[in-house]
N, C-alpha and C positions, 0 to 999 in steps of 0.2 A: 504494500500500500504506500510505500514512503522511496524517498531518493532525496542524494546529501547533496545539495550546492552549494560548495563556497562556505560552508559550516552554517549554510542552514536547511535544515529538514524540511523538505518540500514531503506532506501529506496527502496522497493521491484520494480522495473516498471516492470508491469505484459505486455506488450505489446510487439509485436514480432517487430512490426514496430509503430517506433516511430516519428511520424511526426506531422507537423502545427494545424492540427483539432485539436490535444488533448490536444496541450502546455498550453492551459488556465488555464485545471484543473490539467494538473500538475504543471505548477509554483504558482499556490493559493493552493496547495496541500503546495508543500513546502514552501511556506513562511511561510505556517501557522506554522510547526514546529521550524523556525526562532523565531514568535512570540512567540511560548509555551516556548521558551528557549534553545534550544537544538541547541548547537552550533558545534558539530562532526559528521558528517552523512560519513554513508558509503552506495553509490549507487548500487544496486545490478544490473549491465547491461546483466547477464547471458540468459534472453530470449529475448535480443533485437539484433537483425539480420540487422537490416536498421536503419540510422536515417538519418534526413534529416537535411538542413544547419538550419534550425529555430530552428531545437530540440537541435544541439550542440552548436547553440546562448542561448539557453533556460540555458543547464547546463552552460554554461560560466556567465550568468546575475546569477543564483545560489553560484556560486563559490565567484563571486563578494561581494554578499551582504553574504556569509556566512566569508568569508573572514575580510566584515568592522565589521562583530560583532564577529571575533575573535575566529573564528571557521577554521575548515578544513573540508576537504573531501577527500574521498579513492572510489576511482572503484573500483570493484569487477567482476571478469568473464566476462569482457571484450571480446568479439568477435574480430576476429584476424582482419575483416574486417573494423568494428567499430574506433578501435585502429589507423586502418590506415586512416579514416577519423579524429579523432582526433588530426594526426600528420600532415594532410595536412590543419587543420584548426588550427595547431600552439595552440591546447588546450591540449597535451599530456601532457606538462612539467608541467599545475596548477594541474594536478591529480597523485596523487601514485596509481597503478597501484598494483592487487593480482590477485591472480588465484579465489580466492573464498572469501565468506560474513567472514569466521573464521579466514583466513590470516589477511581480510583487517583491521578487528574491533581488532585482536592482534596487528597492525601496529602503533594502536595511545597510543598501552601501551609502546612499543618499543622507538616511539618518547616521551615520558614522561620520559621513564628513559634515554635517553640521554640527557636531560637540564641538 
């Protein structure tokens, strides 16, 4: 599900719809990259169509704990629909937002040269 660029973990979720059944194995998916060390993930949401309120609890408990180890995260190919789920569950503003996996993984060189 995952591929490393540049030290940061690009998270592919292959699922069109992304709901409760599957949050298991992907939050022990992702933590596990927490544990390997890898603290910049950019989530690639370009084939997910639907998610449900556990799956955008799921990325929000992601955000949380990539956040206390001092990490970020960037969306990528965000569904217009998606987005708009994310803005009424008030989780838009913890994510930057790209059109695609090349913007978002360029995004955290962008944030490095502005410190």
């Amino acid at each position: 599900m995952g591929s490393n660029v540049n030290e940061v973990k690009v998270v592919h979720v292959p699922f069109e719809r992304m709901v409760y059944d599957m949050l298991d194995q992907v939050a022990r998916e992702w933590t596990g990259y927490l544990t390997e060390g890898y603290r910049n993930f950019v989530v690639d949401l370009g084939r997910v169509s639907f998610m449900d309120s556990a799956s955008i609890g799921c990325l929000m408990d992601f955000y949380r704990k990539t956040k206390a180890a001092g990490g970020r995260i960037h969306l990528a190919a965000v569904q217009p629909r998606i987005e708009t789920l994310l803005a009424i569950a008030k989780a838009k503003t913890l994510f930057a937002t790209y059109q695609n996996v090349e913007d978002a993984v360029a995004g955290f060189d962008e944030e490095r040269s502005d410190l």
